[in-house]
Steps between C-alpha positions, in 0.01 A plus 500: 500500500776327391750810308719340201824727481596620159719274299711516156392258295714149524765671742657216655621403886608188662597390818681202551535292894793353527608269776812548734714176545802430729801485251607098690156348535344639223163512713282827587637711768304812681722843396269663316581779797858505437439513182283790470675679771753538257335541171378790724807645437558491113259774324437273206349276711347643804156482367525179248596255724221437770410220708237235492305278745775308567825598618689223257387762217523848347343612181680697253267777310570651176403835409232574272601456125346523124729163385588158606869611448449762754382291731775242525750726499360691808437180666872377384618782616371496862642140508823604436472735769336281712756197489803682677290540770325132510899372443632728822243250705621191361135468325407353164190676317254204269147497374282248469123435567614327854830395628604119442517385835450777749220420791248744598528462834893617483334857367454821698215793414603843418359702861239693329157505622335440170714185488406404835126544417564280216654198666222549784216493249634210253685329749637090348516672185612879527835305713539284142522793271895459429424595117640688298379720217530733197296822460455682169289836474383656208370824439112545364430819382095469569355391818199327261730283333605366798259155548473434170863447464515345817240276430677421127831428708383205671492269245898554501550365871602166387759652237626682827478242689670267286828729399549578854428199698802475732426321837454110387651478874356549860695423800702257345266340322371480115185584497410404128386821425656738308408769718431409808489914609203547287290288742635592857442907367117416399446374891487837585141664533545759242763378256461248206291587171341832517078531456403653125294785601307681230529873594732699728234550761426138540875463557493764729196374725732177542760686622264753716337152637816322565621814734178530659520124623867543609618254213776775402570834625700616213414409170876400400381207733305331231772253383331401202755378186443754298328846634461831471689723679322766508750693664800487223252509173586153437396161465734313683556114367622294854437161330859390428771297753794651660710509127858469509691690283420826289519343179170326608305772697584713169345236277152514725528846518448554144250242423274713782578806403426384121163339619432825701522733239382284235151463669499873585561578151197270373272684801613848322385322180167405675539145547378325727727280644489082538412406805454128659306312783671536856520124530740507174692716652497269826574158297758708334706610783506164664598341188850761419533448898492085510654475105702809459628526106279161442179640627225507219295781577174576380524811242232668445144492575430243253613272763797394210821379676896501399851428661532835678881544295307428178264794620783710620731488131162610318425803812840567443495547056155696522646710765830617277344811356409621851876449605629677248341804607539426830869490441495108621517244238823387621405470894121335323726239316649402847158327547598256275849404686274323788390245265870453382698495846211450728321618782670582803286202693669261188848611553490441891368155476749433235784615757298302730504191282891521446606556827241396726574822758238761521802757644615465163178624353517835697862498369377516148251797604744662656710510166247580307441761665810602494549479112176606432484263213401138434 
């Protein structure tokens, strides 16, 4: 039996990976030890800084929050701790989907056995997973709402997917995509586009059977882009790049949180909530992964298509009332800005374009992360 903790309604978490570069080279270096050794040290952060699979990365964890405003300042706030510490070992701190030019091969493994099972299991592509990522949780307040709002959630991947994209380059190279993460991360056995299960219990005889054949052994092992976790209460939303700044995770925060509570609302109504084939969903996420903010995506189950931005402005209107209870209409609004300034995949290839040196492209992450605006 798989146990769904109790959960506030639309609470809100994120985490947010961030990537540790040498200050001179601008390319990945291994002191995520050093690092948390000394976050170890600072109460504010002993427990919200934690590291990943790699040891170029730690992940930065807000608390749990009812706003988007609450969020960002937590997460703003552990920055701001965090950065004296990053500056004492001459490191830079950036986010992005990938880094620009970094190899693989150059990367070390965090000494952890579940890591080391990992690798050993996946092998070629477990060593290529040098991604990056953003993780939002939000709170559902019934375990039975949980797959239908799941299963209403997917047909927002490629809005995601297309706000977020951030790694146009691997090892150096442009890889035409505007996300090039979202297709390394899918390589995985258990991550990419969840199943739509009907019931709970059919959801939990997947996860029963994928334990019993030694697929997982924890069910936080199911990498799926958006999940359950069962754990927290939440649905957690793992579709988007590594974002750069804090303007933009707050702008995707709100939209999910918006969509969240805006489909649990219509459950508590007795709706029943829009669902679409799992090959949609498929087409859809390669599309907002090759075409970023000029993917046209396939709507609804009509099979009707649009320009995913032209999708996104309209999302973003019906959505307003929902933010204004939510206490998010300005963050919401933010959606918009992507479509103005451009994704974070579009402003690295225009550095790119102008000055030809991808070290200058993780200098433009690196301040934005720094400003947290674009």
């Amino acid at each position: 039996m798989v146990t769904f903790a109790r959960s506030a309604r639309s609470t809100l978490g994120v985490e947010w990976e961030l990537a540790l570069l040498d200050r001179h080279s601008l390319d990945l270096v291994p002191a995520a030890a050093a690092v948390l050794e000394r976050t170890a040290q600072v109460p504010a952060l002993e427990r919200s800084v934690v590291g990943e699979m790699l040891t170029n990365t730690v992940e930065v964890v807000s608390g749990v929050h009812t706003d988007v405003s609450g969020v960002i300042g937590d997460l703003r706030g552990k920055v701001e701790a965090l950065t004296p510490l990053t500056d004492a070992l001459d490191i830079d701190l950036m986010c992005a989907g990938t880094h620009p030019f970094a190899l693989w091969q150059n990367q070390t493994v965090t000494d952890k056995d579940r890591y080391a099972e990992l690798i050993n299991r996946t092998q070629w592509w477990g060593h290529h997973m040098l991604i990056y990522g953003v993780h939002t949780h939000v709170g559902i307040d019934s375990r039975e709402k949980v797959l239908p709002i799941l299963g209403a959630l997917l047909a927002y991947v490629p809005h995601l997917q297309a706000v977020s994209a951030s790694s146009p380059f691997w090892e150096a190279t442009d890889t035409r995509y505007a996300s090039n993460r979202a297709m390394m991360f899918q390589q995985l056995p258990t991550a990419g586009l969840p199943f739509q299960f009907e019931t709970w219990s059919a959801y939990e005889k997947y996860v029963a059977d994928m334990m019993h054949t030694g697929v997982i052994d924890e069910i936080n092992e199911i990498r799926w882009d958006i999940r359950p976790s069962p754990g927290w209460g939440t649905i957690e939303v793992r579709v988007c790049d590594g974002i750069p700044t804090l303007d933009e995770i707050a702008a995707v925060t709100a939209f999910v949180q918006c969509l969240v509570d805006d489909f649990s609302e219509r459950l508590d109504r007795g709706e029943t909530l829009p669902r679409m084939p799992d090959w949609f969903h498929v087409e859809n996420k390669w599309r907002a992964a090759r075409y970023g903010m000029e993917a046209i995506i396939i709507e609804n189950a009509a099979a009707e298509e649009r320009l995913v931005t032209e999708v996104i402005a309209d999302e973003v209107a019906r959505l307003e009332p929902v933010a204004e209870r939510l206490g998010c209409a300005e963050e919401l609004a933010g959606m918009l800005r992507f479509a103005e300034v451009g994704a974070s995949y579009q402003r690295q290839r225009a550095v790119f374009e102008r000055t030809g040196d991808l070290k200058e492209v993780a200098r433009l992450l690196v301040e934005e992360f720094k400003t947290g605006a674009i």
